[in-house]
C-alpha positions as CSV (number, residue, x, y, z in Angstrom):
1,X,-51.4,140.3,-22.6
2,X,-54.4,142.2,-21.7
3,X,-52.9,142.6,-17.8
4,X,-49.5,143.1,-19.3
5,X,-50.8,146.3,-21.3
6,X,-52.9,147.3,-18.5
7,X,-50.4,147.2,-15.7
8,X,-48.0,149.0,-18.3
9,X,-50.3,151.8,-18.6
10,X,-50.5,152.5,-14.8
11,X,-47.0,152.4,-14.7
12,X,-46.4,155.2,-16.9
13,X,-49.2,157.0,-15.7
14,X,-48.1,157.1,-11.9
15,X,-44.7,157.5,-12.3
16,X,-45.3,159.7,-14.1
17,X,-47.5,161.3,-11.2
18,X,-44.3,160.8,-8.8
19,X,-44.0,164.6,-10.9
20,X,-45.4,165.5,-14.3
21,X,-42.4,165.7,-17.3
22,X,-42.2,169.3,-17.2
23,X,-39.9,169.0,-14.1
24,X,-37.7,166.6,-15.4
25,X,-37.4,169.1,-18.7
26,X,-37.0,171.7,-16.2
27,X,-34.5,170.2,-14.6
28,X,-32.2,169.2,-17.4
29,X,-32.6,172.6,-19.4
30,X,-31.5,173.9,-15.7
31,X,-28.5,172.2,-15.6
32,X,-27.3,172.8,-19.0
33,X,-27.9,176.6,-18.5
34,X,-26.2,176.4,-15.1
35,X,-22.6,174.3,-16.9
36,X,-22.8,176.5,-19.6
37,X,-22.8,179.8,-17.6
38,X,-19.2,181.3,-16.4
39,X,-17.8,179.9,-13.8
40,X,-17.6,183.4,-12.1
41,X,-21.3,183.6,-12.3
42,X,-22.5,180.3,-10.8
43,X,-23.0,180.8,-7.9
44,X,-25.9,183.7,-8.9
45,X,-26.8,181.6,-12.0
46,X,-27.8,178.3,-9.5
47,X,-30.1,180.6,-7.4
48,X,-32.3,182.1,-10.5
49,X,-32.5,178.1,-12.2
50,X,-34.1,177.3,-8.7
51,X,-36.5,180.1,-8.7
52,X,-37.1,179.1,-12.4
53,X,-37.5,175.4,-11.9
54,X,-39.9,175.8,-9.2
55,X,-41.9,178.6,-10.5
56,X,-42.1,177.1,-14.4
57,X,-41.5,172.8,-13.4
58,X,-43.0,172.1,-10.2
59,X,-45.5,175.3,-10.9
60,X,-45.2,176.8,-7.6
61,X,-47.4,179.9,-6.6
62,X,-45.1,182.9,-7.0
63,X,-46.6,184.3,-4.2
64,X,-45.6,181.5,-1.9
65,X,-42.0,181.6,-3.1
66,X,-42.1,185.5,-2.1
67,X,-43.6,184.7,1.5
68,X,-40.9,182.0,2.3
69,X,-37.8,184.5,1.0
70,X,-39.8,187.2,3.2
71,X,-39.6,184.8,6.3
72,X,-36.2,183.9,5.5
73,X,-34.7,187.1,5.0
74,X,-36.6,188.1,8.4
75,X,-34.7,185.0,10.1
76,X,-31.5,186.3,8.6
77,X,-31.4,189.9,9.4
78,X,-32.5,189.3,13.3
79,X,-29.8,186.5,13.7
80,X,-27.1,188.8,12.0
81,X,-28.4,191.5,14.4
82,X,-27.4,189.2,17.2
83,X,-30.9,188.1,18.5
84,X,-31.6,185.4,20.5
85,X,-32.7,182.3,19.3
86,X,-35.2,181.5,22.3
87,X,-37.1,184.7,20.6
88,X,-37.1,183.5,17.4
89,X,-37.6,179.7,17.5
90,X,-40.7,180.7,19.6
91,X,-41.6,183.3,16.6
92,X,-41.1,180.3,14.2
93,X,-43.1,178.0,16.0
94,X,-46.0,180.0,16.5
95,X,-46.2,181.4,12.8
96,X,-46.0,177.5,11.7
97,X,-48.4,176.7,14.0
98,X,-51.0,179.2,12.4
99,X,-50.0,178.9,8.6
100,X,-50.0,174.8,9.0
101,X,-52.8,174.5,10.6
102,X,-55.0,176.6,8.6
103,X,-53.6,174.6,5.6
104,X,-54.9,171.2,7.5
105,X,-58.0,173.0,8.4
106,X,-59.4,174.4,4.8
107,X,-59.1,170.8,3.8
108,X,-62.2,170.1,5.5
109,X,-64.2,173.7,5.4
110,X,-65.7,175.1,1.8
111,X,-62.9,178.2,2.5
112,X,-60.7,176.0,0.0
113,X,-63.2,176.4,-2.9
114,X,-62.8,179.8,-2.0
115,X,-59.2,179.8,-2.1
116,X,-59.2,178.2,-5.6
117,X,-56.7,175.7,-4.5
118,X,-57.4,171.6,-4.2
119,X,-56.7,169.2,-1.3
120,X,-54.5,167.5,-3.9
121,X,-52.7,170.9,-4.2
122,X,-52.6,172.2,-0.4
123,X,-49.8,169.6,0.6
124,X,-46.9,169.6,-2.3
125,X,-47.5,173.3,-3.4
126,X,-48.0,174.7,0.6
127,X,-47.8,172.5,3.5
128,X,-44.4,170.6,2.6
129,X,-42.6,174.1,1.6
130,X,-43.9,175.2,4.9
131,X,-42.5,172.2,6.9
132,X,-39.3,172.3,4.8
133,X,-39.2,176.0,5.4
134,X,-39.4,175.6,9.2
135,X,-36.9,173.2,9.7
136,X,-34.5,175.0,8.1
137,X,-34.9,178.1,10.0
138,X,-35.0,176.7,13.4
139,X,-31.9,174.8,12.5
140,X,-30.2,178.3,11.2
141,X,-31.5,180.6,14.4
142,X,-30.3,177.6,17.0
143,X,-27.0,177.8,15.7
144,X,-26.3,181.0,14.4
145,X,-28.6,183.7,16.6
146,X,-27.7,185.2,19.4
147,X,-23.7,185.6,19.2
148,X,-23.0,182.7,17.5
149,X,-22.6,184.4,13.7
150,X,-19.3,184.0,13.8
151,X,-18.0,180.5,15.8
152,X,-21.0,178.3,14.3
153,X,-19.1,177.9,11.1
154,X,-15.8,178.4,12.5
155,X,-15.3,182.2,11.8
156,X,-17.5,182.7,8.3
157,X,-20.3,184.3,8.4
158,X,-23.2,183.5,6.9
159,X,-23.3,185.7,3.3
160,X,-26.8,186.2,2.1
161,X,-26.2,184.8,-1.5
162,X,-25.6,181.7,0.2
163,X,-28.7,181.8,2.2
164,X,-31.3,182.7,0.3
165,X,-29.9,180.0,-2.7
166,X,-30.2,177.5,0.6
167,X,-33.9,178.1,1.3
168,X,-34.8,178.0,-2.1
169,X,-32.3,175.7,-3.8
170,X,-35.6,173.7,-5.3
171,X,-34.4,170.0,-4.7
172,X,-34.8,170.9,-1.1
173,X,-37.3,173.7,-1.5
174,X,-39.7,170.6,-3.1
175,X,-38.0,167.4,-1.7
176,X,-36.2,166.7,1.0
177,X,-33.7,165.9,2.8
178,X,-32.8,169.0,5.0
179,X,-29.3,169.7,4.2
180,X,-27.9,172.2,7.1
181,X,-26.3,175.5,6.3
182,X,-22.5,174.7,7.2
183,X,-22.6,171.6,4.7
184,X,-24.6,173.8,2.1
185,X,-21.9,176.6,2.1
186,X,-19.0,174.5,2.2
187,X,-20.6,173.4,-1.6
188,X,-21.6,176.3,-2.8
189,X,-19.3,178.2,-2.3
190,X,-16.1,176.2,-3.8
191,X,-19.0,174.9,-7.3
192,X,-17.0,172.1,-9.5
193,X,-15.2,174.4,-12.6
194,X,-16.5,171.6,-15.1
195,X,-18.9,169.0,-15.1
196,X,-18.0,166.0,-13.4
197,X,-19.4,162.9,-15.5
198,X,-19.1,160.1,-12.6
199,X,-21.6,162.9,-10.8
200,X,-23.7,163.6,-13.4
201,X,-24.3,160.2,-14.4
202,X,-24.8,159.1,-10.7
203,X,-27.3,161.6,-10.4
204,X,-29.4,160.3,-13.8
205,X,-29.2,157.3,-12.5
206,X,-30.6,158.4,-9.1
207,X,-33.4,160.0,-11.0
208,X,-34.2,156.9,-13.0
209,X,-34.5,154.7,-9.4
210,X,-37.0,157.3,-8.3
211,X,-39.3,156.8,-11.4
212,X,-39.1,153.3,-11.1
213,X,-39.8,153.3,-7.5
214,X,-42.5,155.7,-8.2
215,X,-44.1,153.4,-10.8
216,X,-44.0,150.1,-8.4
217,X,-45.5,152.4,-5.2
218,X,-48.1,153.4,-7.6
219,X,-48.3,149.7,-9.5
220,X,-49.2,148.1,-5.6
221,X,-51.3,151.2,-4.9
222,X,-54.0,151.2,-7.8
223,X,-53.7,147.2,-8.3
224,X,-53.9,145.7,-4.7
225,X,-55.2,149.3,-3.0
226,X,-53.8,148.3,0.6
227,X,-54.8,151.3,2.2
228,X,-58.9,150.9,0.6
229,X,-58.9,147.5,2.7
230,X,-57.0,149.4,5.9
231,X,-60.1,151.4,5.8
232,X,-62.6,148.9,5.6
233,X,-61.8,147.7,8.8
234,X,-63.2,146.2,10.9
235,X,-64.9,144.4,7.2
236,X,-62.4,142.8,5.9
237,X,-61.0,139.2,6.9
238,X,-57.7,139.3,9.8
239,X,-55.2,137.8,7.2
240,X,-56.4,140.4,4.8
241,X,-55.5,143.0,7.2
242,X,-52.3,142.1,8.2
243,X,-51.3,141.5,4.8
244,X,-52.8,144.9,3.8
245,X,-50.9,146.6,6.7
246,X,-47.5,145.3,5.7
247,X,-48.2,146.1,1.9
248,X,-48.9,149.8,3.0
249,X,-46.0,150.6,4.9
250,X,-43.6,149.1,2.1
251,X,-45.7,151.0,-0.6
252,X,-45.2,154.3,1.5
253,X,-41.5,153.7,2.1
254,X,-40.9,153.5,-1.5
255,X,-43.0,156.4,-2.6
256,X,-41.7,158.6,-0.3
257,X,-38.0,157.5,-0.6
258,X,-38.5,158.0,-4.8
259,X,-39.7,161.2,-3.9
260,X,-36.4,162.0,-1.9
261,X,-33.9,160.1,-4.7
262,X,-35.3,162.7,-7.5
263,X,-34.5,165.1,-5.1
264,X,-31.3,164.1,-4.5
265,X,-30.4,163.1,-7.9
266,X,-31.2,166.0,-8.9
267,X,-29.1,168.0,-7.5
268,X,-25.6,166.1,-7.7
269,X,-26.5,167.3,-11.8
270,X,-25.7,170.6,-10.3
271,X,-23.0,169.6,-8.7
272,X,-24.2,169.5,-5.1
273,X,-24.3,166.2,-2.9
274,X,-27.6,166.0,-0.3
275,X,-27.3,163.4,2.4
276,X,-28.7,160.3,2.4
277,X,-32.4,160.4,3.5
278,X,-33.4,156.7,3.6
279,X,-31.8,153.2,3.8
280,X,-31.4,151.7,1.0
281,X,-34.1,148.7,0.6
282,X,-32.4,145.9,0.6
283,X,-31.1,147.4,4.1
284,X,-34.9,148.8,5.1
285,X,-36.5,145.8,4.8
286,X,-34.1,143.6,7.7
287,X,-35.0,146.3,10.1
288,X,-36.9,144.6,13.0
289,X,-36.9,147.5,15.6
290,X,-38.4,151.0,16.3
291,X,-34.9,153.0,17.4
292,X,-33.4,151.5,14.2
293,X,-36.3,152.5,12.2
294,X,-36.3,155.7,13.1
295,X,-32.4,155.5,12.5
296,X,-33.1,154.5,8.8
297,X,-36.4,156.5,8.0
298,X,-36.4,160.4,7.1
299,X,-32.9,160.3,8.5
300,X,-32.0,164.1,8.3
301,X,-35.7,164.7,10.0
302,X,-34.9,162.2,12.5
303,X,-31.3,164.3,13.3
304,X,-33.3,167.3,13.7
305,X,-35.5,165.8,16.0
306,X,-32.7,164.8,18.2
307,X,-30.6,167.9,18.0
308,X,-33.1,170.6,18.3
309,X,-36.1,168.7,20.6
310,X,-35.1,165.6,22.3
311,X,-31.5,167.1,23.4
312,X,-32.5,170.7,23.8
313,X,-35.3,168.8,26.4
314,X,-31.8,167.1,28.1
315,X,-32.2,164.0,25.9
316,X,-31.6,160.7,27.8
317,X,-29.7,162.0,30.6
318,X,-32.7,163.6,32.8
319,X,-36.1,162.4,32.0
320,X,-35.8,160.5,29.1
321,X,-39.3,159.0,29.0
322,X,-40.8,162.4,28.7
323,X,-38.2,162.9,26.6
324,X,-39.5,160.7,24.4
325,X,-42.8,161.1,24.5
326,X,-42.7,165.3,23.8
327,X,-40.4,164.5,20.9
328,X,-42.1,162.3,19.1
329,X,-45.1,164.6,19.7
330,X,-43.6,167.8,18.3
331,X,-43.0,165.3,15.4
332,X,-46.4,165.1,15.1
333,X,-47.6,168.4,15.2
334,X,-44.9,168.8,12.6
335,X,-46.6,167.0,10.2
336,X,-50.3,168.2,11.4
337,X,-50.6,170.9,13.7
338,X,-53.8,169.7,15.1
339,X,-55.2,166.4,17.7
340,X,-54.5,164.4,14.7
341,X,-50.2,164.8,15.0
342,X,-50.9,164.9,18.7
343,X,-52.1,161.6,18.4
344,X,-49.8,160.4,16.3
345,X,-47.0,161.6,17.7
346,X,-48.0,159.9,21.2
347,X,-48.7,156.8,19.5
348,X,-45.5,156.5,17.6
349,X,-44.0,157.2,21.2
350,X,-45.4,154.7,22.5
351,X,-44.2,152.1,20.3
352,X,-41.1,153.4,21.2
353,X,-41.4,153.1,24.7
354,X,-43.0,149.9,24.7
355,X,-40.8,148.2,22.9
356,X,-37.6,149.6,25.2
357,X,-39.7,148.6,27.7
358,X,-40.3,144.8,26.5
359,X,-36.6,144.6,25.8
360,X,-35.2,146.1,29.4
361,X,-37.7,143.2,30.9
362,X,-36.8,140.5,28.6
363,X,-32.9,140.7,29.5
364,X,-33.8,140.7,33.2
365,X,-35.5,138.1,32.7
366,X,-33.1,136.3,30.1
367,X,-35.9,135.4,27.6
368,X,-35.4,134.6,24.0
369,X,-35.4,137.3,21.5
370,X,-38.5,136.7,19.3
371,X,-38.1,135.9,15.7
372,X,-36.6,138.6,13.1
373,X,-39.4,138.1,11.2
374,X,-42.2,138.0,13.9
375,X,-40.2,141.4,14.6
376,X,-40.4,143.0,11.7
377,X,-44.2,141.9,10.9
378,X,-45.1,143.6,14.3
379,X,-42.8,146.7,13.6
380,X,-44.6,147.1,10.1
381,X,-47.9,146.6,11.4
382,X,-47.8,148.8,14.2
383,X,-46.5,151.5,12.5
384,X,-49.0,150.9,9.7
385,X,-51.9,151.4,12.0
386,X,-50.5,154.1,13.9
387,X,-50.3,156.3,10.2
388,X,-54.1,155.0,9.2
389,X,-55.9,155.9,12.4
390,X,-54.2,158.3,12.8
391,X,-54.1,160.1,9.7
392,X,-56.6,163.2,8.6
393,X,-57.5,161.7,5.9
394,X,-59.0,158.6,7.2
395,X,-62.1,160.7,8.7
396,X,-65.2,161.8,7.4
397,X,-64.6,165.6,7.0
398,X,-67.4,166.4,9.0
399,X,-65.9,165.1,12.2
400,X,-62.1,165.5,11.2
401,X,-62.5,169.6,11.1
402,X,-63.6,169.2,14.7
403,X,-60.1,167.7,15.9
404,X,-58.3,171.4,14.2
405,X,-57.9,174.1,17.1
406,X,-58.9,177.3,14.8
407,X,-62.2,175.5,14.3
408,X,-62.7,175.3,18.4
409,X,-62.2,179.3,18.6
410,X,-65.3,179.8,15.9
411,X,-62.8,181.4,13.0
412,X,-63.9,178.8,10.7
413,X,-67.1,178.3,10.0
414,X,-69.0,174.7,10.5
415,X,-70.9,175.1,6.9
């Protein structure tokens, strides 16, 4: 009983930490104000409920919402102008670059005491609505900079309602997935009259998954702590760290994909339908190889990847290899603009590689296919270790502020 009320309380309390109740509040008293507005004034009403739900519900700095419609309306006034994208992506990049990686960096330098912020607050509040922020505009300069205002969404240009309620429309301002600007517009701009019920209740129901997701990946985390015996290695017993390895790549899949069904959910109570960002787990967890993985994981990241990086390098039909290998490291630095995503990146790429690699030799040489599940234990494992060595937070601070370039050029200091 004891265990009972005990494992009840950390379920409350962490999904509950999946976001605090004010969101969900915020959310709802959203969408009533939205259905209940004119149907005339929608379109305007959805844009200030974002502004209001991130501002008041996910408590957002105001200041950072300011910088990203700043950026955005930069990005939108240069591509209207008919500049090129090369120009621009390049602009992107290298402002990214700076912001992001001065985000990673304070995490291990006393500037963030100074900046009144907490590493627990750096990543949701700044780095994510960076990342998010990023892709979006890359994805928006590629295809409508530089002549192409016009044929990208055959003949309808871009209005800026549209666009600045698509970089801050908060399911995807907070959340992903990345929804791109043609599928965007052809939603908001022809809104549902009424509320449609089968929606609405799809989305509540949506929402409910992601608490209960958010409860288990928080359940597994504080009871069984997979990732505390990950980092006791090399202490801890080989059976304990295979079984620890496995138990933290299914925890991170479902706290990440809970994150993503709020998101999602969310936003069909608005009347607005976001892709699908994840498979759903009974599908995840028969997944025995890396391409498929990477079909199934983050899958509107994974699209981006491949339209704006691995093709734009000439994809598989001229060096594929390097291909490879500079994609999955600009996926890296994506996520940590420093030796760390360097690192990572490499090392997810060479899973990748290997594995193509094993598979090219074995049908030469007509061996067996190993066991689905020897597969799948390798797949999680590999990519388990991968995201633990590699990972920021798996170092001392001492030594990880050392791997951050700004810190190399003396503008941070060592105390």
């Amino acid at each position: 009983m004891q265990l009972a009320e005990m494992v009840a309380g950390y379920a409350l309390a962490l999904a509950q930490a999946l976001v605090p109740w004010r969101v969900f509040v915020a959310i709802l008293l959203g969408a009533l104000v939205f259905w209940l507005a004119p149907r005339v004034a929608r379109r305007h009403v959805l844009l200030l409920v974002s502004l209001a739900v991130i501002l008041f519900g996910y408590e957002r700095p105001p200041a950072l919402i300011a910088c990203v419609v700043v950026v955005c309306g930069a990005v939108y006034m240069m591509a209207r102008r008919g500049v090129a994208h090369p120009p621009l992506v390049a602009g992107l990049s290298v402002l990214y670059a700076a912001l992001h990686g001065l985000i990673g960096l304070l995490t291990f330098t006393p500037w963030l005491d100074w900046t009144g912020l907490t590493t627990a607050a750096v990543l949701p509040t700044i780095g994510l609505t960076t990342a998010f922020t990023f892709l979006r505009l890359v994805h928006f300069a590629v295809d409508f900079a530089g002549g192409r205002w016009m044929s990208a969404m055959s003949g309808t240009r871009p209005d800026a309602l549209t666009y600045v309620t698509w970089s801050v429309f908060f399911p995807t301002f907070v959340h992903l997935p990345l929804i791109r600007y043609p599928a965007w517009a052809g939603q908001f701009n022809h809104l549902p009259a009424r509320l449609d019920w089968k929606r609405a209740r799809s989305g509540l129901l949506r929402i409910a998954q992601a608490v209960f997701k958010g409860a288990v990946a928080g359940v597994i985390h504080v009871l069984l702590n997979p990732t505390g015996a990950l980092l006791r290695f090399p202490a801890v017993a080989p059976g304990e760290f295979v079984l620890s390895a496995l138990l933290s790549a299914i925890t991170y899949y479902i706290g990440f994909s809970a994150y993503v069904d709020l998101g999602i959910g969310a936003a069909r109570l608005y009347g607005i339908d976001l892709p699908e960002n994840f498979a759903p787990v009974a599908a995840f967890i028969r997944i025995s190889r890396m391409r498929d993985f990477w079909r199934n994981w983050n899958m509107t990241m994974t699209r981006w990847m491949n339209d704006y990086v691995y093709q734009a390098l000439g994809g598989h039909r001229r060096h594929p290899i390097r291909n490879v290998m500079l994609t999955m490291i600009v996926c890296g630095l994506w996520h940590s603009v420093s030796l760390f995503g360097v690192l990572w990146g490499a090392g997810l790429g060479l899973m990748l590689l290997a594995e193509h690699g094993w598979n090219r030799g074995r049908i030469r040489r007509n061996w067996p296919e190993l066991p689905a599940p020897l597969r799948q234990g390798l797949l999680l494992a590999g990519l388990s270790l991968v995201n633990l060595f590699l990972t920021p937070y798996a170092y001392d601070p001492g030594f990880g502020r050392y791997l951050y370039p700004l810190f190399w050029i003396g503008i941070v200091p060592a105390g």
